[in-house]
Every structure is written in structure tokens, then in C-alpha cells.
C-alpha positions as CSV (number, residue, x, y, z in Angstrom):
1,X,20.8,-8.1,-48.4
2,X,17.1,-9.3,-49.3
3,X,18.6,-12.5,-50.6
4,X,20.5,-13.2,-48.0
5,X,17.5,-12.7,-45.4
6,X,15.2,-14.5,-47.4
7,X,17.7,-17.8,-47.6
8,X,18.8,-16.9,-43.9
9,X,14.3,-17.5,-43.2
10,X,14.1,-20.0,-45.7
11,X,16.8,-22.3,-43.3
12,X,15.3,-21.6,-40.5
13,X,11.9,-22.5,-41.9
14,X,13.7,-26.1,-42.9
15,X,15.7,-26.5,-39.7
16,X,12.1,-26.3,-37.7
17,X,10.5,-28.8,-40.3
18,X,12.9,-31.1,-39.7
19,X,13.0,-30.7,-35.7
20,X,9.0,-31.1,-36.0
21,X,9.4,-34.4,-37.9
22,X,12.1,-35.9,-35.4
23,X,9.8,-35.2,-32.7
24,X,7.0,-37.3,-33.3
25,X,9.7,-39.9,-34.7
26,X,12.0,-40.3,-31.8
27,X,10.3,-41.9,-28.8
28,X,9.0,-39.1,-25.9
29,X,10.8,-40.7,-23.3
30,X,14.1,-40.2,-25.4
31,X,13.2,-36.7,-26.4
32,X,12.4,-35.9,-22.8
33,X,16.4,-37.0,-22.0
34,X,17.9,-35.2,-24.9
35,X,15.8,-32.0,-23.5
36,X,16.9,-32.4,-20.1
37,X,20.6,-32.8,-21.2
38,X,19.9,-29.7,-23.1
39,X,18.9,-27.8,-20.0
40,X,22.1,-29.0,-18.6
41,X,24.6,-27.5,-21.2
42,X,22.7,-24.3,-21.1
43,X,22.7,-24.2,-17.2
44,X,26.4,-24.7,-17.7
45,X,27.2,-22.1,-20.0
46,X,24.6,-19.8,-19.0
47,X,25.0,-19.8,-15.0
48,X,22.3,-17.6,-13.9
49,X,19.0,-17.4,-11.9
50,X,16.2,-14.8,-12.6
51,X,13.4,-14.2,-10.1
52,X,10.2,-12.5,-11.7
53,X,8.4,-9.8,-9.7
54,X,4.9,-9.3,-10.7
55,X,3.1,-5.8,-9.2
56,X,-0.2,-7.9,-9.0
57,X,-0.2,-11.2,-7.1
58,X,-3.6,-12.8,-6.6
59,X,-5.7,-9.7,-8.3
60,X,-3.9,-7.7,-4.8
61,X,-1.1,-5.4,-5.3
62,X,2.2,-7.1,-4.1
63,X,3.7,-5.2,-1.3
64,X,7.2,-6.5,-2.8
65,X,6.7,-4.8,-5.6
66,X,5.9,-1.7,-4.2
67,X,8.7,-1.6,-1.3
68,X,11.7,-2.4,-4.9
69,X,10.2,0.1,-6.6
70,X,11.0,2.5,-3.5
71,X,14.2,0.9,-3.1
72,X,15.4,1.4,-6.8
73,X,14.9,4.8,-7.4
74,X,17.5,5.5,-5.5
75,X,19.8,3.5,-6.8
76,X,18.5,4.4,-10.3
77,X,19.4,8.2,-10.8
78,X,23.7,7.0,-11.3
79,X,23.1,4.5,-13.5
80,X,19.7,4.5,-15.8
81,X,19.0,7.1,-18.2
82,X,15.3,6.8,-18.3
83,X,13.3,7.6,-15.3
84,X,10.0,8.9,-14.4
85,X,8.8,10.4,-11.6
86,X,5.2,10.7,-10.1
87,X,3.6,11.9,-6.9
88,X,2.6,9.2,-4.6
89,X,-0.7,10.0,-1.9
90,X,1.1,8.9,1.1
91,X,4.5,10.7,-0.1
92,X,5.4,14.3,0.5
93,X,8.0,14.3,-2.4
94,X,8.2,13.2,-5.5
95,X,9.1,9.6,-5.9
96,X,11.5,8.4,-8.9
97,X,11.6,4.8,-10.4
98,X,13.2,3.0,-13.4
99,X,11.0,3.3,-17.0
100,X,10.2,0.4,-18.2
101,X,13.1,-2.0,-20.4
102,X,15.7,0.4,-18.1
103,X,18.3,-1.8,-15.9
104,X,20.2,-0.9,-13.1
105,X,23.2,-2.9,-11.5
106,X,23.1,-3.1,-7.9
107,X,26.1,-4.2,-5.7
108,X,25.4,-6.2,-1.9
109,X,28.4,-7.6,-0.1
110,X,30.9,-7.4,-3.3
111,X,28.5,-9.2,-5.2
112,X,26.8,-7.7,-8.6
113,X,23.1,-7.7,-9.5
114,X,21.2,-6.4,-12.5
115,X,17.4,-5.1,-11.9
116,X,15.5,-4.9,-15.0
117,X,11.9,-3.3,-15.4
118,X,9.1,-4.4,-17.7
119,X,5.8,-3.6,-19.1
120,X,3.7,-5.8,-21.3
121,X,0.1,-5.2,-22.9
122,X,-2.5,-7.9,-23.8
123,X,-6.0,-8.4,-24.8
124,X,-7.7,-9.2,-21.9
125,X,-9.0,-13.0,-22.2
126,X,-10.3,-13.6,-19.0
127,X,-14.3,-14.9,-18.3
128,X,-16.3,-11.6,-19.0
129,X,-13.5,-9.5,-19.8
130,X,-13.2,-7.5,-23.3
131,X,-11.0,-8.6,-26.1
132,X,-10.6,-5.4,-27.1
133,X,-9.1,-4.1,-23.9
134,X,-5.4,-4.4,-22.9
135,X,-4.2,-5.5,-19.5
136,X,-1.2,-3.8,-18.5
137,X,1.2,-5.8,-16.6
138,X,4.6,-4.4,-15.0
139,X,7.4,-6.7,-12.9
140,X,10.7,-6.3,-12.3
141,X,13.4,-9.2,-12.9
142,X,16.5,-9.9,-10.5
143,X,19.4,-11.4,-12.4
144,X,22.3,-12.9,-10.5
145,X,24.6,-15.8,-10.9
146,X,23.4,-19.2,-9.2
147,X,26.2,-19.6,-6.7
148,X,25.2,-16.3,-4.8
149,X,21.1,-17.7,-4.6
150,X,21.6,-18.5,-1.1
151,X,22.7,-15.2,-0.3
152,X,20.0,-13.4,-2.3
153,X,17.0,-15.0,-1.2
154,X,18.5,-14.8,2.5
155,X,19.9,-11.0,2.6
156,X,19.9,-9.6,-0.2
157,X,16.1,-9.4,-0.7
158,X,15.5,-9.0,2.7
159,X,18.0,-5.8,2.8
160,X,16.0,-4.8,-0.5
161,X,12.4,-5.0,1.8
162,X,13.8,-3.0,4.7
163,X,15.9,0.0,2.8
164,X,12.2,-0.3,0.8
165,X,10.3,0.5,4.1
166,X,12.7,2.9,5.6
167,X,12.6,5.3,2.6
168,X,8.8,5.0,1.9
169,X,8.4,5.6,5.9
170,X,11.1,8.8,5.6
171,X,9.3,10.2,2.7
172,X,5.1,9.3,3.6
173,X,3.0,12.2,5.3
174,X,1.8,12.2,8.4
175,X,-1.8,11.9,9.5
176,X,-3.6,12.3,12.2
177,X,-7.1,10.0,13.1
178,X,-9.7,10.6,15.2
179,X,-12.0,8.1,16.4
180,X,-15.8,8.0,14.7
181,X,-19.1,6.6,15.8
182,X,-19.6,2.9,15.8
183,X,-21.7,2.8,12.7
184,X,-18.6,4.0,10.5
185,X,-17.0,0.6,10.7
186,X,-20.2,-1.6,9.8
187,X,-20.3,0.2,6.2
188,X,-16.6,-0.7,6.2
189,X,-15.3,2.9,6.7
190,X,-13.5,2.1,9.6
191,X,-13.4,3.3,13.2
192,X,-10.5,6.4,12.4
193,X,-10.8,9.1,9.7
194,X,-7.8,11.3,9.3
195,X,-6.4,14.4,7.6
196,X,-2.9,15.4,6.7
197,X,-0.8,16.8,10.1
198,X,1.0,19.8,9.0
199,X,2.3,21.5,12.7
200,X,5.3,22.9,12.7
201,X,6.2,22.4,16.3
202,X,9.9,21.0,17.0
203,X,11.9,20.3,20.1
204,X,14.1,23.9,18.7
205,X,11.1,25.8,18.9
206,X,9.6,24.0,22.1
207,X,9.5,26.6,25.4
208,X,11.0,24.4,27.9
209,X,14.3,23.8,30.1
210,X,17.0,22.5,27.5
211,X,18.2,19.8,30.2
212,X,14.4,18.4,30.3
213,X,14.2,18.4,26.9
214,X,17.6,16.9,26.0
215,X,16.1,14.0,28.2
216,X,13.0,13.5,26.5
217,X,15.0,13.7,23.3
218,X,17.4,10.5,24.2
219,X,14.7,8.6,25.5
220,X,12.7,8.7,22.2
221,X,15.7,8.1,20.5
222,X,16.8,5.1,22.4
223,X,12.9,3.8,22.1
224,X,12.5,4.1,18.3
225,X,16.0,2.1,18.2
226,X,15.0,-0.2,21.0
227,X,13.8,-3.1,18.7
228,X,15.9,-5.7,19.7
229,X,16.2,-4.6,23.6
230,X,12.3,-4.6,23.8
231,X,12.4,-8.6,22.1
232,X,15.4,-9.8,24.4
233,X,13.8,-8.7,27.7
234,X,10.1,-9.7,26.1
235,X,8.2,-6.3,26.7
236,X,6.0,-5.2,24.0
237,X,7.5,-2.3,21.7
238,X,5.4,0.6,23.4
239,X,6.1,3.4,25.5
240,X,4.4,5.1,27.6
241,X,4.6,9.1,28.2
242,X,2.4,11.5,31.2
243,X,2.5,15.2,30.4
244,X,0.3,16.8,33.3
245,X,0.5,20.6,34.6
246,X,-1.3,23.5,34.3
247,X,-3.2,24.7,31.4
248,X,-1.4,26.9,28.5
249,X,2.3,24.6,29.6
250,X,2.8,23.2,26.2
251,X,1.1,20.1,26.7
252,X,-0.2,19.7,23.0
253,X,2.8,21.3,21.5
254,X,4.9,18.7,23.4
255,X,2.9,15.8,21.1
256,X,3.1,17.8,17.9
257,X,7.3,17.8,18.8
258,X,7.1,14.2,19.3
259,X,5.3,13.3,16.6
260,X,7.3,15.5,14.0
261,X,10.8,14.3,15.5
262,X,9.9,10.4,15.0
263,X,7.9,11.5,11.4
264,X,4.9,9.2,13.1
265,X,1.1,9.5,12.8
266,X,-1.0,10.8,15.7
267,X,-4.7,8.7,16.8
268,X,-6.4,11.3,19.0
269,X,-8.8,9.0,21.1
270,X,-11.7,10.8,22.3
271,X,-13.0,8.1,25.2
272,X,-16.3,9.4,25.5
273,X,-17.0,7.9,21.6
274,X,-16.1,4.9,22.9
275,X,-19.4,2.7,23.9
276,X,-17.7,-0.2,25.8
277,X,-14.4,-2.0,26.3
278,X,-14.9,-3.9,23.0
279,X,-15.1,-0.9,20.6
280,X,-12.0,0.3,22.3
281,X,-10.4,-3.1,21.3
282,X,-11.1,-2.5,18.1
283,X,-10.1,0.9,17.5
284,X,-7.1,-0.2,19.0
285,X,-6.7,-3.2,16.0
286,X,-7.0,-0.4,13.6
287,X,-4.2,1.6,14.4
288,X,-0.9,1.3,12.3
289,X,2.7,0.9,13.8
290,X,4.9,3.7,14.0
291,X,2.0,6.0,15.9
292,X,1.3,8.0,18.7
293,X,-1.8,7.3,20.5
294,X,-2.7,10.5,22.4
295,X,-5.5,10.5,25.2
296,X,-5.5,14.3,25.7
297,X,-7.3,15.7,29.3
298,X,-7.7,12.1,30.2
299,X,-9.1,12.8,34.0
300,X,-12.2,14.6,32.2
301,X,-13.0,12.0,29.2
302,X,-14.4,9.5,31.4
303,X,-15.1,8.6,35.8
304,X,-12.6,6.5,35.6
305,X,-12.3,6.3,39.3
306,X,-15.6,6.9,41.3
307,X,-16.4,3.2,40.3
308,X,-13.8,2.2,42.3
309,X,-14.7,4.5,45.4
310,X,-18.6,3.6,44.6
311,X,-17.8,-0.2,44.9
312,X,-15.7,0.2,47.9
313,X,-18.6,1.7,49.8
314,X,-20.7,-0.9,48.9
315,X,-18.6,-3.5,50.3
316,X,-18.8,-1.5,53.5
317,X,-22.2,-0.3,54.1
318,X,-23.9,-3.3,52.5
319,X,-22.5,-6.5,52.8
320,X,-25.4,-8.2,54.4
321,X,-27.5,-7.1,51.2
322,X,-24.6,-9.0,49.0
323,X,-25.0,-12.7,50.5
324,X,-28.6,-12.4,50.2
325,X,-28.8,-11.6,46.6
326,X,-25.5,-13.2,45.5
327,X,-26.7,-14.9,42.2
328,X,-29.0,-11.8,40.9
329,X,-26.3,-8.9,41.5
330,X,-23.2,-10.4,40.5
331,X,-25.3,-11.0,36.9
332,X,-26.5,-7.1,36.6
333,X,-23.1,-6.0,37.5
334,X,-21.2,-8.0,35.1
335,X,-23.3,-7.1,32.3
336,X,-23.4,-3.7,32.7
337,X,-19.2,-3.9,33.0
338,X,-19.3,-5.4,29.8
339,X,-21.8,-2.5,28.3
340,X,-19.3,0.2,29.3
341,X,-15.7,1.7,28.8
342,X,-14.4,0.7,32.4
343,X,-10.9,1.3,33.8
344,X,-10.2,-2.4,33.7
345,X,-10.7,-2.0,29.8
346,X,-8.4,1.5,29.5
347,X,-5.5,-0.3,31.8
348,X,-5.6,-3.4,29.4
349,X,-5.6,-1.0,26.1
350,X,-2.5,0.2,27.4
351,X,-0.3,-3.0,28.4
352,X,-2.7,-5.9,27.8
353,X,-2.7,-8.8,25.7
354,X,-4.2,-7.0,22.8
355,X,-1.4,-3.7,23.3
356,X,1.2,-5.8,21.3
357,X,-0.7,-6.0,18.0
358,X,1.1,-3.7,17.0
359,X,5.0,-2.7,17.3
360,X,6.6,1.1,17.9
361,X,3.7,3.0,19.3
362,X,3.5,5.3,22.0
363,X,0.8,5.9,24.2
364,X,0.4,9.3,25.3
365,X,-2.1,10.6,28.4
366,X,-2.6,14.4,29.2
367,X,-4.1,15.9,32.2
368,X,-4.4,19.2,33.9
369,X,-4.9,17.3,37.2
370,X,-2.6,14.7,37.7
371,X,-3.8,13.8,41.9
372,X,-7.3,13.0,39.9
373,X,-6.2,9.6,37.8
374,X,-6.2,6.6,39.7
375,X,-2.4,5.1,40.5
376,X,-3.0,1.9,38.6
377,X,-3.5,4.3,35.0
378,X,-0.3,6.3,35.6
379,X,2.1,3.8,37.6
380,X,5.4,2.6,35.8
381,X,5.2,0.2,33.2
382,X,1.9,1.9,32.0
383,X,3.1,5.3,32.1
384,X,6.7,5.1,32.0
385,X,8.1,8.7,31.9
386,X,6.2,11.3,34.1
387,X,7.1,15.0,32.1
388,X,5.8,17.6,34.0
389,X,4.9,20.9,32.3
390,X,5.4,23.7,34.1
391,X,5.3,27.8,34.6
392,X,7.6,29.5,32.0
393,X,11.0,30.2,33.3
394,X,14.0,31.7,32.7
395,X,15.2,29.4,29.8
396,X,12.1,28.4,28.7
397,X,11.4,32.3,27.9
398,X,14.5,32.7,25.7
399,X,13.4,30.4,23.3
400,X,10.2,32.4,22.8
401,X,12.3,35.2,22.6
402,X,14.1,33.6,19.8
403,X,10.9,32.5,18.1
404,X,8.8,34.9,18.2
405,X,11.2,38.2,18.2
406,X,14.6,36.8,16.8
407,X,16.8,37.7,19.4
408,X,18.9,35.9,22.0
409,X,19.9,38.7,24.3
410,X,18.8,41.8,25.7
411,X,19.3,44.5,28.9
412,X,15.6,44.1,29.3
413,X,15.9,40.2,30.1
414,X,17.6,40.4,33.5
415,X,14.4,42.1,34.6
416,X,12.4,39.4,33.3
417,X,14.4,36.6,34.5
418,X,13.5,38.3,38.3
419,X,9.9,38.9,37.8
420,X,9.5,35.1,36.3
421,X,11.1,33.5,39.4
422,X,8.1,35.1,41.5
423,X,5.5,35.1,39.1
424,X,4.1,31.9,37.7
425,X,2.9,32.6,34.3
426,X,1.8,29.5,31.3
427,X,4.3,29.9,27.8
428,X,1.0,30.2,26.7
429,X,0.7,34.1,27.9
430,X,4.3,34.9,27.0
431,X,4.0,34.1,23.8
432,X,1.0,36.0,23.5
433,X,2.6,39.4,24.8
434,X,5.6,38.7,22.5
435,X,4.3,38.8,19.8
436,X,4.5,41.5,17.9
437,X,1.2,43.2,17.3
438,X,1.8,44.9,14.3
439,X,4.6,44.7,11.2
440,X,6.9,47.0,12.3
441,X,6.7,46.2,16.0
442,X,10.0,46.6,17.4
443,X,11.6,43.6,20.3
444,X,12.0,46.6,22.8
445,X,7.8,47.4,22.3
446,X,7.0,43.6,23.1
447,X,9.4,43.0,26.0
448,X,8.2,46.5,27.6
449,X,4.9,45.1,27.1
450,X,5.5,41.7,29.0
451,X,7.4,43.4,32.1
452,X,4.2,45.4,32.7
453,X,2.0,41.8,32.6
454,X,4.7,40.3,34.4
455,X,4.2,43.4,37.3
456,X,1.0,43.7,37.0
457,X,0.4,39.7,37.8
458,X,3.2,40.1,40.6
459,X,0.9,42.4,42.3
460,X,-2.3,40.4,42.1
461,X,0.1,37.5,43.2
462,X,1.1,39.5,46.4
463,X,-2.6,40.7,47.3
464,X,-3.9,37.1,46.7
465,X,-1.3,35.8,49.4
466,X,-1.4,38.6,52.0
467,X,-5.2,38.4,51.7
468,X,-4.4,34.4,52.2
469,X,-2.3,35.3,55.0
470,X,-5.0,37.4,56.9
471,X,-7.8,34.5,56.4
472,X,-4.9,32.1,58.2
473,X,-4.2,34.5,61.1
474,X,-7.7,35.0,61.7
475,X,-8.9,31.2,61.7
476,X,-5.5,30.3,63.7
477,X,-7.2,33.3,66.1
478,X,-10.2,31.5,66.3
479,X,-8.8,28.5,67.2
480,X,-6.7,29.8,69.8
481,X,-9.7,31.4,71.3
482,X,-11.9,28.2,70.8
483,X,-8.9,25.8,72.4
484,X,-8.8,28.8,75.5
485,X,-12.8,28.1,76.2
486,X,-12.5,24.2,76.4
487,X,-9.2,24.7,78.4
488,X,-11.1,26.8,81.2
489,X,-14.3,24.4,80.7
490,X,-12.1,21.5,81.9
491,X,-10.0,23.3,84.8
């Protein structure tokens, strides 16, 4: 066996001798044809393509690289034997990918392709770099015959790149931002900082009429799969959502729900950290696709309309001042526009030029006191569903019921259901008083204990109007007797 090697080396050791001599003998341009025809007989017998994926391009991280990796492993656990798994920091599970010299055959529209996974090492040469130290470098290889090149580098890869983004976009946490002080972004930290969003609201556990809620449901449906709608009739990819009523009606519950039934992240804008309309530009550029930008108690962040009303009664009262100082005011004003966060800047953060920057988002406004906002902030188009929360009813209490004490019927509900339709009362409070206050609190304990709130706020109801009643019956008195003076007066 030794022989034979060492004859088997010595050959090849000839065969390369006498390759080396022929090439400086035969002529260049000559060689150059022989190699070409070479090419051709090896093209021809060996009729495939390889495309080389590198997981650096240009010193960056190459997004493709990133989105195939996502993309194999799961087409990797039939097929390869040797995986590993690791924990991403935007993933909330564990995310599995080929080890490296694994391959794994993939299959798009009948047609067969082999992924293969590498890892090399070498001493790093580079201008300042350490011989010593090894650079890693990782790629994947696509191997496919040349006829179906068309068809890979048109579908195939672009398949590959969305299956890659809809699995890392399944499987990433959600955060939520809020907005920081302007200095943040000048030491390149960036105008939102953000934690993990971990609350474990859902439309199931939402307190609200199931017919509203099966509304809301298909409209966010038929928005996140409204891609192609929103291009053909050339609207930007937003939507716009109003939840006003009273306080303790679900309002922030209602985003949560959103927020966990789409799997996006949530920018809480706080408006009074905004300084003018141009940092509210830019904390708008910063935000990601796929998010919910929430605006919460949006009559009280800002005056967003006593400019208006302050500028009307200028107009009125002082016109004559105007054409006497035309040049002069018309300067202050503009520049202290442009030094402030105006409503002019707010309406064109939310359908502007600069809104469709980004694709997907939904902007959402909250308010307690919805007669307060000025039309042109809430009106369609801006605002395009109006979701009122309101007092706890009926159905809405049945789902706290279910939450909170397990149990979808009762006797002691039909008394409830009559005190709720005269009482108003915020899922807020009825929560409260169902839950149980101690471990071994019993269903019948906590509804006894919300009929008596329920009665007792029934009562304070009725005094409130008849004491309302008696103020009206006295002023309409007064009137009656004031109208009777002027009547005699005139006769």
C-alpha cells in the first residue's frame, strides 16, 4: 500500500512537471484557448451553478445571510444530522441552524436544491491585524443546475428572503420604546429606548361586547394583509385607531390586545418631550415597521387647539394692528411655529409626506375627552376607526367573570345583568370586586360582594339625579316667575 502511494505521488509530481514545462513553451494566447475549451467540457459535463453567501459583506453583517440561516433551520431538522441551536436577543425561542460541512436539499416548484454550510479559519493578514489570530469566516453555498438560474435568482431566493423574514418576525420579542430627551440622539443613542413587552392582555380576555370586538378583530386582520390593496389605491400602509371614553374602560388594555394579536412593537410618544415639529420628524424616522405608535391621553399632552381659537380672535379684534406691522409679525410668528410642536406638525406625523417612511404601522390616539381634540386630528383618513370604550355591561362582565373567577354562569348573574343596565360602572371596578381577596375565596363571596357596589352606586346614582331634578324644577321656577315680571312690565 506504501508503494503504491508513493508511485501514485511520484506521477503526479511528473504529470505537474511536465504541465509546468508546456506552459511556458506553448504560446499564452494558445494556452488561454485550450483553458477556455477546458471550461467548456467541464461546463458540459458538470452543469451546475454555485452562488457563495458570505455572513460578512463589506466588514457589515449581510442581512441575506442572516434571513437563510432563519429560513434553513427549518428545513434542516428532516434532513441534516448535525444542528446546533443558540439563543438569539431579539428571539423568544431557541433558534436552530445547519453545523457547519452539513447540507440540506431543498425543493421549490419541483425543482431540487442543495444548501451547504461552511466555516473556515485563517491568520489574519490584513494592515495591523495579528498573524497569530484566526479569522473565522462562515457562508452558505446554493447548488442548483444552470437551466433553473433564472428561476432561482428570480423566486427562489426571493421566496428564501421572505419565509426568512416571516419566521424571524413570528419568533422576535416585542418591545416597547419610549421617547428620550433630545441629547440622547447627538451621542448616537437614539431618540427611543425600549424594554421587553411582556402583557398578557388578549382579545379572549378583553372585557368588551363580543360583536365590537369581532369588528376590531377583522379590521386588523384585513390591515396587516392589506399590502397590495393599500399600493393599488396608493394610500400609505398605516392605520389609524381613536379609543376615547371614560377612565378605567380598557383603553390601555385595548393596545396591549392589539399589539400581542399582530406580535408588533409599541412607541409610546410622550408629546410634551417633544421640543418642536422637527424632533417629532425624527423620532418618527426612528421607528421600525410592523409597530404601533400609541399617543395615550392625547387632549392633555399638548394645547393643541387654543392656538387655533387664539389666532382666530386675533383676526377679529385686531386686524387694523396686522396691516400696520405686516413684515415684523408675520417673522415672530413663523419662528416661534417652527420652535414648537404645533398641530400642523402632529396632523402631518400622522398622514404627511414623512408618515410613509415606513410600511405597516398603526397610529394609535387615546383620550378621556373626545369633544376636546380638534376635528382635523380625529376626522377620517387620520383617524380611521372611532372605538368607543364604554361602561361595563352585560357581556362585557361575563368575561371578567370568566377571567377572574372561572365560571360562565350563575343564579347571581341575572341580578347583575339588572343592576348594570342602570348603573354605569368602568371594567376597571368590576374587576377589582371580583377578584378574589384571599386563596380560598369562593365565586359566590365575590359576586355577593359586587351586587352590594353595584346597589350601593345605584343609590348614589338616584340621589345624584333627583337632587338634579330639584335644582331643574327650581331654576325652571325661577324662570317662570322672572318671564311673569317682564310679561306684566310690558302689559
Amino acid at each position: 500500500m506504501v508503494d503504491t502511494l508513493t508511485e501514485l505521488c511520484s506521477k503526479l509530481a511528473g504529470l505537474m512537471f511536465i504541465l509546468g514545462t508546456i506552459q511556458q513553451l506553448v504560446p499564452r494566447s494558445f494556452y488561454k484557448r485550450i483553458k477556455t475549451l477546458w471550461h467548456r467540457i467541464e461546463n458540459y459535463f458538470y452543469p451546475y451553478v454555485q452562488i457563495t453567501i458570505d455572513e460578512y459583506s463589506n466588514d457589515k453583517r449581510n442581512e441575506v445571510y442572516s434571513l437563510i440561516k432563519v429560513y434553513l433551520g427549518t428545513k434542516s431538522t428532516n434532513d441534516a444530522k448535525y444542528l446546533k441551536a443558540e439563543m438569539l436577543k431579539k428571539s423568544k425561542s431557541l433558534a436552530v441552524s445547519l453545523d457547519e460541512g452539513e447540507e440540506v436539499i431543498d425543493e421549490f416548484h419541483g425543482v431540487k436544491l442543495k444548501w451547504n454550510s461552511y466555516k473556515e479559519t485563517f491568520p489574519d493578514n490584513s494592515p495591523g491585524g495579528r498573524s497569530q489570530l484566526l479569522i473565522e469566516k462562515k457562508c452558505y453555498t446554493l447548488t442548483f443546475n444552470k437551466k433553473n438560474q433564472d428561476m432561482v435568482t428570480g423566486q427562489y431566493l426571493r421566496h428564501v428572503m421572505e419565509e426568512g423574514k416571516a419566521i424571524e418576525f413570528k419568533n422576535k420579542k416585542q418591545k416597547i420604546y419610549s421617547n428620550e430627551e433630545g441629547e440622547w440622539y447627538w451621542y448616537g443613542k437614539g431618540m427611543w429606548r425600549h424594554i421587553n413587552f411582556e402583557h398578557p392582555a388578549t382579545f379572549d380576555t378583553l372585557a368588551m361586547d363580543p360583536t365590537k370586538k369581532e369588528e376590531i378583530i377583522n379590521d386588523l386582520v384585513a390591515f396587516s394583509k392589506g399590502k397590495d390593496y393599500y399600493s393599488k389605491v396608493g394610500k400609505a400602509w398605516k392605520r389609524g385607531y381613536l379609543l376615547y371614553g371614560p377612565p378605567g374602560t380598557g383603553k390601555s388594555t385595548m393596545i396591549a390586545a392589539i399589539a400581542n394579536f399582530l406580535n408588533y412593537d409599541i412607541y409610546d410618544l410622550e408629546l410634551t418631550s417633544v421640543k418642536d415639529n422637527s424632533g417629532l420628524k425624527k423620532l418618527l424616522m426612528e421607528t421600525t415597521s410592523k409597530s404601533i405608535i400609541v399617543i395615550e391621553d392625547v387632549d392633555c399632552s399638548i394645547d393643541l387647539t387654543g392656538k387655533r381659537k387664539k389666532k382666530k380672535k386675533k383676526e377679529t379684534t385686531n386686524e387694523e394692528e396686522e396691516e400696520d406691522s405686516d413684515s415684523t409679525t408675520e417673522k415672530k410668528s413663523d419662528k416661534n411655529e417652527s420652535a414648537k410642536l404645533t398641530l400642523s406638525g402632529l396632523l402631518n406625523f400622522i398622514d404627511g409626506i414623512w408618515s410613509a417612511c415606513g410600511q405597516e404601522r398603526i397610529i394609535i390616539f387615546t383620550t378621556n375627552h373626545v369633544d376636546k381634540l380638534d376635528p382635523a386630528l380625529i376626522r377620517r383618513g387620520r383617524m380611521d376607526m372611532h372605538i368607543e370604550m364604554s361602561y361595563c355591561r352585560y357581556e362585557a362582565f361575563k368575561v371578567l367573570a370568566k377571567n377572574y373567577l372561572g365560571i360562565e354562569t350563575h343564579p347571581l348573574f341575572q341580578e347583575i345583568q339588572r343592576l348594570l343596565e342602570e348603573v354605569d360602572v368602568s371594567p376597571c371596578d368590576v374587576a377589582e370586586n371580583l377578584m378574589p381577596k384571599n386563596a380560598s375565596g369562593k365565586p359566590e363571596i365575590c359576586l355577593e360582594n359586587l351586587i352590594k357596589v353595584l346597589k350601593k352606586a345605584h343609590k348614589k346614582a338616584k340621589k345624584k339625579a333627583s337632587l338634579n331634578s330639584q335644582k331643574n324644577k327650581k331654576s325652571s321656577t325661577k324662570l317662570v316667575k322672572t318671564y311673569g315680571r317682564f310679561k306684566k312690565l310690558f302689559e
